[in-house]
C-alpha positions in Angstrom: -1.5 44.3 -2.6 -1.4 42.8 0.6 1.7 40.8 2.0 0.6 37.3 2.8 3.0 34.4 3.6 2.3 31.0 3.3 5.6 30.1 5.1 5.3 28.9 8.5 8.7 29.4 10.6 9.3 32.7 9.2 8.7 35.6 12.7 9.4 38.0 10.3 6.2 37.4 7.6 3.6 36.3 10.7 0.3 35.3 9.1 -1.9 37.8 11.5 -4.0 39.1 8.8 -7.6 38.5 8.3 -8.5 39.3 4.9 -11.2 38.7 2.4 -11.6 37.1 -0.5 -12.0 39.6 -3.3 -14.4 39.4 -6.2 -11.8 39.9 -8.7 -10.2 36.4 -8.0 -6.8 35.4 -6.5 -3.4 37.3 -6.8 -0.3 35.7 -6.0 3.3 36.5 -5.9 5.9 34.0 -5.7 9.2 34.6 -3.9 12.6 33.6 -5.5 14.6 34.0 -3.1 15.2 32.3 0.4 12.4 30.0 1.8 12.1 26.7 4.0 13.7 23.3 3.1 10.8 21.0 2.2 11.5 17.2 3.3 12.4 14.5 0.6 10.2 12.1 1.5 7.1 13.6 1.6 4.5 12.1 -0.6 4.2 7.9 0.0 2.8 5.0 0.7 1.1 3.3 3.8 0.0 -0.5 3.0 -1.7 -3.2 5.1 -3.2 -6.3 3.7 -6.7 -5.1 3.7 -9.3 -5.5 0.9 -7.4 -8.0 0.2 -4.9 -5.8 -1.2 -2.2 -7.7 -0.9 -3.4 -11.4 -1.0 -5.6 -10.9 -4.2 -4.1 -7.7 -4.6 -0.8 -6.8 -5.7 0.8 -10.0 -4.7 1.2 -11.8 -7.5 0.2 -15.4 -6.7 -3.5 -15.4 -8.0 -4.9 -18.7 -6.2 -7.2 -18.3 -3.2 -6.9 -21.0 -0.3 -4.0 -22.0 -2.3 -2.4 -23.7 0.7 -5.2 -24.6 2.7 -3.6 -22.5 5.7 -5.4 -22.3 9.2 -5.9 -24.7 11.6 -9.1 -25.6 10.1 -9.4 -24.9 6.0 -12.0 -25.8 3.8 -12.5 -26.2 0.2 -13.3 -22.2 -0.9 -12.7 -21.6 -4.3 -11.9 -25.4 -5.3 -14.2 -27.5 -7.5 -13.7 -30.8 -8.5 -13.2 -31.4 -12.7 -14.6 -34.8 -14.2 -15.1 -38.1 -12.3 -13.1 -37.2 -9.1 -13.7 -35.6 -6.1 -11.4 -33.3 -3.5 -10.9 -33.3 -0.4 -8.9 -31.3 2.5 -6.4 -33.8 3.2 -4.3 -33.6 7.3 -3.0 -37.0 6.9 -0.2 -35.8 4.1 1.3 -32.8 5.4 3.5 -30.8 2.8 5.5 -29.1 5.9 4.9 -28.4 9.8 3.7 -25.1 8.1 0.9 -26.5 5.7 -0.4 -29.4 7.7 -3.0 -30.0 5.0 -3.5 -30.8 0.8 -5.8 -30.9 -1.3 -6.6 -35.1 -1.9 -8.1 -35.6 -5.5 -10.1 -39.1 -5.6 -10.4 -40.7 -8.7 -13.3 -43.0 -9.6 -12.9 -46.2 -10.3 -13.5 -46.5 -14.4 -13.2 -43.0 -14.7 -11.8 -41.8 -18.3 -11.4 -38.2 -19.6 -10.2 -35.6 -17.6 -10.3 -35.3 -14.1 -8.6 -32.8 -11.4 -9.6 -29.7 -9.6 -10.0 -26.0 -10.6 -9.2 -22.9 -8.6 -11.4 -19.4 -9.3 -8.7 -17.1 -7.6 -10.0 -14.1 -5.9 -13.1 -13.4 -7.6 -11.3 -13.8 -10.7 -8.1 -14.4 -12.8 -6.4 -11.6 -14.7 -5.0 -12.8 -17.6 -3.0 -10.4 -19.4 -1.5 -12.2 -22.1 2.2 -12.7 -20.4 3.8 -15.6 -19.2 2.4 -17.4 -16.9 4.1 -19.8 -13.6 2.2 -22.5 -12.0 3.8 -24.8 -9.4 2.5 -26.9 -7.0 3.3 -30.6 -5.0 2.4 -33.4 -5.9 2.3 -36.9 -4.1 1.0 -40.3 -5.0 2.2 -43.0 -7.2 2.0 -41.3 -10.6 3.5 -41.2 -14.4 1.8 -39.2 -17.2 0.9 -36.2 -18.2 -0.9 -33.1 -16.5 -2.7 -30.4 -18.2 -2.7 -27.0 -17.1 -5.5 -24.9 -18.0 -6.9 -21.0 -17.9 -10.4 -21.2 -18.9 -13.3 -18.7 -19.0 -15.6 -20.0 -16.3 -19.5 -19.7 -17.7 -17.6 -19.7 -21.8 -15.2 -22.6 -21.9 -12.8 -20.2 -23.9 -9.5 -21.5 -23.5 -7.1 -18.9 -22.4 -3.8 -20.9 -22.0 -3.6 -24.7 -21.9 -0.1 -26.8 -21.4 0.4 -30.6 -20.8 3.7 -31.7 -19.2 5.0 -34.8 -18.3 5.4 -35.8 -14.2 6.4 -38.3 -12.2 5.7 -38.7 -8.3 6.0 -40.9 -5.5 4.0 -42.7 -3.2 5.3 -41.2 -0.1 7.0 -38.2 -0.9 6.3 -35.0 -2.2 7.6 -34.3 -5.5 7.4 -30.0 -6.7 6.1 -29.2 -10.4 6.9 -26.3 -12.1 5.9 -24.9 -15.7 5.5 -22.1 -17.5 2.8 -21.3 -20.8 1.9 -18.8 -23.0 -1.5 -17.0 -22.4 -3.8 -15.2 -24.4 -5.4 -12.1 -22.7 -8.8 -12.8 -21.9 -11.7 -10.0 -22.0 -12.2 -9.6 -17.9 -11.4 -11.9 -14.9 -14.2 -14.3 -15.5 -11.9 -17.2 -15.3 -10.9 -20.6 -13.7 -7.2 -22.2 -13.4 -7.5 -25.9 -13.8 -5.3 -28.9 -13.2 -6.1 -32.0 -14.8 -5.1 -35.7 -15.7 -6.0 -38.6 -17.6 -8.7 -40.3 -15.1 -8.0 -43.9 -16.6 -4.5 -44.3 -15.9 -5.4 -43.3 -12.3 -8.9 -44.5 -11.4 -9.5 -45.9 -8.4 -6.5 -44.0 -6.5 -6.0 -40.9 -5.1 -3.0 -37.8 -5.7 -2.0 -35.2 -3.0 -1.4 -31.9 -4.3 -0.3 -29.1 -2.4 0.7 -25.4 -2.4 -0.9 -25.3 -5.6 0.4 -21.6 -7.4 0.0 -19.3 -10.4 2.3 -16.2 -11.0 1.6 -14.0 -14.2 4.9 -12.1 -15.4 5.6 -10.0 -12.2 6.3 -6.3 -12.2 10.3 -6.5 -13.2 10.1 -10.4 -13.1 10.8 -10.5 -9.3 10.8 -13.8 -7.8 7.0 -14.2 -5.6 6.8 -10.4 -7.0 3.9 -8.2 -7.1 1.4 -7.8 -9.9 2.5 -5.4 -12.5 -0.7 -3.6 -13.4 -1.1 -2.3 -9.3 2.7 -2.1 -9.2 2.5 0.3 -11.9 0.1 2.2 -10.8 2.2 3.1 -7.8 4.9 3.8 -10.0 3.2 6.7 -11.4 2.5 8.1 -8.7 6.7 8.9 -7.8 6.0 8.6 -4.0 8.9 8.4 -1.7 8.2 5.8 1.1 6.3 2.6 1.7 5.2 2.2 5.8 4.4 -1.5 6.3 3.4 -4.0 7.4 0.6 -2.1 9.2 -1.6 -0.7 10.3 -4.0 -2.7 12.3 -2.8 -6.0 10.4 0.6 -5.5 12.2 -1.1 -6.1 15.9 -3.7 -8.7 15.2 -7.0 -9.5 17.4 -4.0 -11.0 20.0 -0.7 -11.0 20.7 -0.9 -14.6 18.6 -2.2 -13.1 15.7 -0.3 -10.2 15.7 2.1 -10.1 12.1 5.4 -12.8 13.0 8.0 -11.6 10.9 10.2 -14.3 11.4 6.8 -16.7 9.9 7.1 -14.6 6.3 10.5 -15.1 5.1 11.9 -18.2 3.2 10.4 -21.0 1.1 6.7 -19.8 1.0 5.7 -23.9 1.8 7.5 -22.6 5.0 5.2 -19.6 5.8 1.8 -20.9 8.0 0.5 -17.3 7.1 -1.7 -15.6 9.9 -5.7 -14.7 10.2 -5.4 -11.5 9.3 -7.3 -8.3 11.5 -9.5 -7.5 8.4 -11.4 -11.2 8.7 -9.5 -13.2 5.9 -6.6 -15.1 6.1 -3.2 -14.0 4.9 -0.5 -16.4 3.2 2.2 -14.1 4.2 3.7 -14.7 0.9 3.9 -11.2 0.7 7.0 -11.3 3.5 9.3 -8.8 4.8 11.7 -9.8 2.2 9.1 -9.1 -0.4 8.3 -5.4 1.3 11.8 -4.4 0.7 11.9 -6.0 -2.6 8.9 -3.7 -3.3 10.8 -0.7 -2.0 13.8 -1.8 -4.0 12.1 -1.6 -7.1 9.7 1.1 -6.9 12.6 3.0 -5.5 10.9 3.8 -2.1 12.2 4.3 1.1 11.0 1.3 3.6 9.4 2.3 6.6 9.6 -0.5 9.0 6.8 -0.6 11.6 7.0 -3.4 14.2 4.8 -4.7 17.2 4.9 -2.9 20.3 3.3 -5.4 22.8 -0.1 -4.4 22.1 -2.9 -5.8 19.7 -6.6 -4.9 19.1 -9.1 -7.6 20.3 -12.3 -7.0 20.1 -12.9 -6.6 23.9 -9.5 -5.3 24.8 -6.3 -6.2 25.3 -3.8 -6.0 28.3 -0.7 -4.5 26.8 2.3 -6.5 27.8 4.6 -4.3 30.2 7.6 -4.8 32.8 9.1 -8.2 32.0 6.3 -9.5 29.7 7.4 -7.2 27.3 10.9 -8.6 26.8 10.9 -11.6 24.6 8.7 -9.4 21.9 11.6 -6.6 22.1 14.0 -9.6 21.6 11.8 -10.9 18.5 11.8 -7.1 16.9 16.1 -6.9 17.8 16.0 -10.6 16.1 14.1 -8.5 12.8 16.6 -5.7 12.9 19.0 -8.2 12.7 17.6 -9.8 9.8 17.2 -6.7 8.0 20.7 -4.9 9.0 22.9 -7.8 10.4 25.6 -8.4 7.9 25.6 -12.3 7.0 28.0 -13.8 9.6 25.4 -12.6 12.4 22.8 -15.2 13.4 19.9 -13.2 11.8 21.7 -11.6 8.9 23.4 -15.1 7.9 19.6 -16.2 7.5 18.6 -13.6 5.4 21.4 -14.3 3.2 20.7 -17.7 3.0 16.8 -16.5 2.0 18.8 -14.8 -1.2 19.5 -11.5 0.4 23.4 -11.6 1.0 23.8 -7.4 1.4 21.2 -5.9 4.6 18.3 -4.1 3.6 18.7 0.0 3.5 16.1 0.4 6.3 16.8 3.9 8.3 13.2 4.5 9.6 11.5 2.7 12.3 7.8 3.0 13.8 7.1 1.4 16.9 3.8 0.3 17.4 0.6 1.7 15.7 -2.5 4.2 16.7 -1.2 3.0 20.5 -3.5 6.7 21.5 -6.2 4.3 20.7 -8.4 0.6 21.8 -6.4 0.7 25.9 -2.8 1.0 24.4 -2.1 4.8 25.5 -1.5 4.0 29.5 0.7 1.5 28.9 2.5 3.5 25.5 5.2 5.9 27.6 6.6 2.7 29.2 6.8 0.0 26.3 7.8 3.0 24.1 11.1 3.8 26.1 11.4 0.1 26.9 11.5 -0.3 22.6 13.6 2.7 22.0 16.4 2.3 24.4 16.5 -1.5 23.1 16.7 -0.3 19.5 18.5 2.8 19.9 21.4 1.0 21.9 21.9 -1.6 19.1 21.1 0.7 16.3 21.9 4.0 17.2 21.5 5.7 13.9 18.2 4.5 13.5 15.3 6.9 13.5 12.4 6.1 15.5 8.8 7.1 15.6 6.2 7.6 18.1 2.9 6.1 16.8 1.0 8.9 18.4 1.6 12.7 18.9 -0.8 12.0 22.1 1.2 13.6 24.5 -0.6 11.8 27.5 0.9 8.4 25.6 3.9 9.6 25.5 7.1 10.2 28.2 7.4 13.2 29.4 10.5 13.7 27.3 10.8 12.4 24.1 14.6 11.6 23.3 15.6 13.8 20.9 15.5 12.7 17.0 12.2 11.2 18.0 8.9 11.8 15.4 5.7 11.5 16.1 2.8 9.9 14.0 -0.7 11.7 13.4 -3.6 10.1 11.9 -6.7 11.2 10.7 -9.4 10.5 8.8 -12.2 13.0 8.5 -15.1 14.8 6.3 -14.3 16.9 3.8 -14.7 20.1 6.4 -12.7 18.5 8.7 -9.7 18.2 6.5 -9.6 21.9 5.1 -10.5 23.1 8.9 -7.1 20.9 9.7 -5.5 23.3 6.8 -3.6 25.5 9.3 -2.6 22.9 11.6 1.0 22.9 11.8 1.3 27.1 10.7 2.3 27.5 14.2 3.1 24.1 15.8 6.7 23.0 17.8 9.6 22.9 15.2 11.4 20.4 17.5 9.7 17.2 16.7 9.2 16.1 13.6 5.5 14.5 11.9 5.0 11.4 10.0 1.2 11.9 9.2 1.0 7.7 9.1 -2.2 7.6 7.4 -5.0 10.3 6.1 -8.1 11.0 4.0 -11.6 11.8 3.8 -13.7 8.8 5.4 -17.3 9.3 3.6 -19.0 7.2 0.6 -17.9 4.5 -1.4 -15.8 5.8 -3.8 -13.2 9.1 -3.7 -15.4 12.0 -5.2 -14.5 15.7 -6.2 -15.3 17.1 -2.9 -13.3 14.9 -1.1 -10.6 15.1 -3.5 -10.4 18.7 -3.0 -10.4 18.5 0.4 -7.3 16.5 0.9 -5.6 18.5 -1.6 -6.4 21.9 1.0 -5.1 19.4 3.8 -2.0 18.4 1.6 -0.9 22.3 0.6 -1.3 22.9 4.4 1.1 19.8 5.1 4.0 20.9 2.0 3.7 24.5 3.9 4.9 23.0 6.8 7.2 20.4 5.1 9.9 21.0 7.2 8.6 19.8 10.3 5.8 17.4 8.4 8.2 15.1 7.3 6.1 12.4 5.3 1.9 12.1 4.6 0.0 8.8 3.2 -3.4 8.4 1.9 -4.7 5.4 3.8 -6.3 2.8 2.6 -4.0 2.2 -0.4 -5.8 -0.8 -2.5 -9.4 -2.1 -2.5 -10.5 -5.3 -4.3 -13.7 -4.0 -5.2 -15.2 -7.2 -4.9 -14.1 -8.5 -1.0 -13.9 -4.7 0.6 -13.6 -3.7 4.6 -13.0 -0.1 4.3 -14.5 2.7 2.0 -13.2 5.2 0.2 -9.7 3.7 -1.0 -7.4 5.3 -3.2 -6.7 2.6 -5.9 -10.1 0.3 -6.3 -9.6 -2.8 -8.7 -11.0 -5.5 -10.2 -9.6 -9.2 -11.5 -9.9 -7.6 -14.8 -6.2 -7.8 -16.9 -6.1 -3.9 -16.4 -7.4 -4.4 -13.0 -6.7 -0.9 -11.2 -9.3 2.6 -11.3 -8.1 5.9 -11.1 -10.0 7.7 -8.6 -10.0 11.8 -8.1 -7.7 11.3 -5.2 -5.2 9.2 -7.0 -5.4 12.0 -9.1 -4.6 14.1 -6.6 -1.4 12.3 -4.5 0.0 12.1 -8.1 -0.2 15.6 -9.4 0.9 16.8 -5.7 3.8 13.9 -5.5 5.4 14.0 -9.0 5.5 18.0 -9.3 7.5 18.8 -6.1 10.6 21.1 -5.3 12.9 21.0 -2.2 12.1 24.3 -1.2 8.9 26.1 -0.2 8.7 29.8 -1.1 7.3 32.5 0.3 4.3 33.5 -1.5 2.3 37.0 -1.4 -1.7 37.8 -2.1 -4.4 40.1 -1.9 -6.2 37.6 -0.6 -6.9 35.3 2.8 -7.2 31.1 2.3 -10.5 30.1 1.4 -12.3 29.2 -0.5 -8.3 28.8 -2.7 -5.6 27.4 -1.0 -2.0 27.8 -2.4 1.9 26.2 -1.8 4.6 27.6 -4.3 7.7 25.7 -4.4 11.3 24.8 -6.2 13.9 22.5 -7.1 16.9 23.9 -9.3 15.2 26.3 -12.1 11.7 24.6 -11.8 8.9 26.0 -9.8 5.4 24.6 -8.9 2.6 26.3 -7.6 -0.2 24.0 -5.8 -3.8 25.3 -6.1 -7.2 23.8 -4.3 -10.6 25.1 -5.1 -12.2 24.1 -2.5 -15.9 25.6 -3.5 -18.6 25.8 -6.3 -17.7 28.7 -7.8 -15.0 29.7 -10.9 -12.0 31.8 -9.3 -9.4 33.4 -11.4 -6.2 33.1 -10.6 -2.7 35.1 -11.5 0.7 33.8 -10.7 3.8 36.2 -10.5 7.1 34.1 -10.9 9.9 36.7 -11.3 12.0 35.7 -14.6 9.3 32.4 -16.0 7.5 32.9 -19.3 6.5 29.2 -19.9 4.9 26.0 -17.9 2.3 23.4 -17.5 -0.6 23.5 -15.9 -2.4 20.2 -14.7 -6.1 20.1 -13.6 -8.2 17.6 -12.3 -12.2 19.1 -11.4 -16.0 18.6 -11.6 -18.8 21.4 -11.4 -20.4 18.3 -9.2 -18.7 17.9 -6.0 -19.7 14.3 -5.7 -18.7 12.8 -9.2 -16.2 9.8 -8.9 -14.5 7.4 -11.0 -15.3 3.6 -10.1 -15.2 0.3 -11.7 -18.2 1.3 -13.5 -17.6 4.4 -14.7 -14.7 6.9 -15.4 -16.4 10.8 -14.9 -13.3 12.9 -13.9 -9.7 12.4 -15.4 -6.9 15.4 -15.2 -6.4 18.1 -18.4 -2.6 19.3 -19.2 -2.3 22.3 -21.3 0.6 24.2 -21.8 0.7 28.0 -20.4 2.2 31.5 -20.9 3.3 34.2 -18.6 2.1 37.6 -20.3 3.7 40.9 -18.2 5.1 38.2 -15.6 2.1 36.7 -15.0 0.8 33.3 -15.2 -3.6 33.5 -15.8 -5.9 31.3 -15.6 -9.2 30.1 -13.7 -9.8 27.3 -11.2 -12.9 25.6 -12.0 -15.3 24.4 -9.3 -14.0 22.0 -7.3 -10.9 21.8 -8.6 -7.4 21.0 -7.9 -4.8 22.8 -9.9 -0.8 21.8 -10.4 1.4 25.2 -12.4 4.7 24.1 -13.4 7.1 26.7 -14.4 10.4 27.0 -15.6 
């Protein structure tokens, strides 16, 4: 047997050896004793509203254009019910923030029912919970209003309640009520909101902010949609990065995400055109991030704007002077988030419901500044953010949006990370395998955001060859600090960016599980605090291998990253029993989509016979042992 270490760090195991692979399979040999401390945070989240994956996505409010937002709105995905007509209304403004309603015009003579109906995005789930509607309403009115969930081409009634309401003439008076639902078959529905047309022919109601929660995941406030939520949930990452990503800088500096425009009353939010060509309501605010974080028990990473956006022909970063007032708006943020409530800041996040700060301790400045003109400009507005930040918040850490080094000052204060993105083939990922082996211990990686970027869906191949990229990053998880598959959610039916690791429809189970969600959840939930040395007769290639532990438990990480069976053995000094997870295809290019479901992960219990964990890898597989 040859001594092979899959530790990085360690002068006195170097890995110098070129070996190959034998015929006889894979031997390997884990170490019980000493190794390198793997970070806590490793496996997470990064989320941008893209595919409308928040708005649509796993924000819970399910109306599109439900607050006409935009300096020029029109009537998408409202239709007119009965004798009436609608109309985008800027004469009766609900705030300075929604200039515009939504007028309903009732004919003259008109009987039955008449109102307006709202398709959602692509869709309404209805799951059979609780549902929330509320809206505005103004106009001289007494009666009753029906609220309605109704299959759009079948007329089957999925939830119906009629309330009483009064308004007034020149006010706006809010509506809220709750009903019952019935789950309905797939998304093919229609939310409706109707009145009696004869006892208000001939006149006209305002309605606006018009909204529709299901039961949100733990019945948060404006919370986020329980099936997505959940499906997070099982994946036991340890982070969230927000709000961006590209959606963080906007086209310009004006479109660029305000945080100080997403908290409060959402009638209060304008929302923003968002980078990824639809509008955002910014209901999903920076108070609902950290209630996300709260309850998913994430760690928040905070990324804020660094004086630079996208534009599509290039944009001046602001430097010198011009950058002040937007390091002033992100110390105005910090204060909101970590100012206790007698503090300007802090006193108005405790008046938004949040009396105790948030428990932010990570903060990203900028985004991909290496990249569209920002990488000049980055040294300066970098050290013009961090001594701003630092000063007021010295305990903070703070991260580099690129490990350019060109971008960066010559020095980088110490406690500084760097973030590293890529996205890549499937070669390119396992050739990125070995990337940190032999990299600077002295400044720490956030890999921001990561995955293979070919085809529509996640497949087998690609799968397999973020898992090689992901044993290579938990082998060096003592400098690699945290990874995130990016993009995070795709509404399969309004989609900017292919692959994405959770695809979903308006169906009431809404979410896919893809070959890579498989993947970031076997590698996230099964995870030690300590990577062990680990000894083979054979080289990386086409099996790649990270052995860990935590307490008694181990867990041994395996990627077949090639069409052919290998057998594997696993030495564990002491271990006789475990689990052994495996998600794999003989066809490299089989996914899981809306359509259809090919791959899904097998769990079999396993024993160690002579100290040895057996088994084989199939083609294209990824493999998760755990042993105790």
């Amino acid at each position: 047997m040859v001594a092979f270490s899959t530790l990085s760090g360690l002068s006195a195991l170097p890995l110098l050896l070129s070996l190959v692979q034998q015929a006889s399979g894979v031997s390997l040999e884990v170490s019980k004793n000493g190794g390198n401390s793997s970070s806590s945070l490793l496996y997470g989240f990064m989320f941008e509203d893209i595919n409308h994956s928040g708005d649509g996505g796993i924000y819970g409010q399910m109306l599109r254009n439900n607050g006409l937002q935009g300096s020029n709105p029109d009537l998408t995905a409202w239709r007119s019910v009965g004798a009436g007509s609608i109309a985008v209304d800027s004469d009766n403004p609900l705030t300075t923030a929604i200039p515009h309603t939504l007028r309903l015009d009732v004919e003259k003579g008109a009987s039955g029912q008449v109102g307006f109906s709202n398709e959602g995005y692509w869709g309404i789930p209805v799951d059979g919970s609780e549902f929330t509607s509320a809206f505005w309403i103004k106009g001289k009115f007494s009666g009753d209003i029906t609220v309605r969930l109704v299959g759009n081409s079948t007329g089957t009634e999925y939830a119906s309640k009629t309330f009483s309401q009064e308004s007034k003439e020149d006010d706006f008076t809010k509506a809220t009520v709750k009903f019952p639902t019935e789950k309905a078959p797939d998304g093919a529905v229609v939310y409706e909101i109707t009145v009696d047309g004869s006892e208000v022919q001939g006149s006209s109601l305002n309605f606006g902010f018009v909204e529709l929660f299901p039961e949100t995941y733990k019945s948060r406030a404006n919370g986020l949609r329980p099936q997505l939520a959940k499906s997070l949930d099982a994946v036991k990452g340890s982070f969230l990065r927000f709000p961006g990503g590209n959606n963080l800088e906007g086209d310009d500096e004006t479109l660029r995400w305000k945080w100080n425009e997403t908290v409060g009353p959402v009638e209060e939010r304008p929302g923003h055109l968002g980078t990824w060509t639809y509008y955002n309501t910014d209901g999903l605010g920076l108070d609902e991030y950290f209630y996300w974080c709260e309850d998913l028990g994430l760690t928040p990473i905070l990324d804020v704007y660094a004086g630079f956006s996208l534009g599509s022909g290039g944009n001046t970063p602001f430097t010198g002077d011009a950058l002040k007032p937007y390091i002033d708006e992100v110390l105005n943020e910090l204060e909101y988030v970590l100012g206790d409530s007698s503090t300007t800041y802090g006193g108005q996040r405790a008046a938004n419901g949040r009396k105790e700060p948030w428990d932010v301790k990570i903060v990203e400045i900028g985004n991909e500044d290496n990249l569209g003109g920002g990488c000049e400009s980055y040294a300066e507005r970098f050290t013009a953010y961090y001594d701003a930040i630092h000063k007021a918040y010295p305990d903070l850490t703070l991260i580099a949006s690129t490990d350019n080094s060109s971008c960066l000052p010559k020095d980088l204060p110490e406690g500084v990370w760097v973030d590293w993105h890529t996205y890549d083939t499937p070669e390119g990922l396992v050739g990125n395998f070995d990337k940190f082996d032999n990299h600077d211990r002295s400044v720490p990686y956030f890999i921001g955001e990561y995955s293979r970027q070919e085809g529509d869906w996640p497949d087998m191949e690609g799968a397999v060859s973020e898992a090689v990229f992901m044993i290579g990053l938990e082998r060096n998880s003592d400098v690699v600090k945290m990874a995130a598959y990016a993009p995070l959610l795709q509404l399969v039916n309004s989609t900017q960016w292919t692959p994405n690791l959770i695809p979903f429809t308006q169906s009431p189970e809404m979410y896919h599980e893809t070959t890579s969600y498989f993947v970031q959840q076997m590698f996230s939930v099964n995870r030690g605090d300590t990577i062990k040395e680990v000894k083979s007769d054979s080289a990386f290639g086409p099996v790649y291998w990270v052995a860990s532990s935590a307490d008694e438990s181990y867990y041994v990480k395996l990627a077949n990253f090639g069409a052919d069976t290998q057998d594997v053995s696993v030495s564990i000094d002491g271990l006789t029993s475990g689990k052994l997870t495996v998600v794999a295809d003989d066809d490299p290019e089989a996914y899981n989509s809306d359509a259809q479901t090919l791959v899904t992960p097998s769990q079999k219990d396993v024993q160690a016979e002579d100290g040895k964990f057996s088994f084989t890898l199939p083609a294209w597989s990824v493999a998760v042992l755990a042993a105790n």
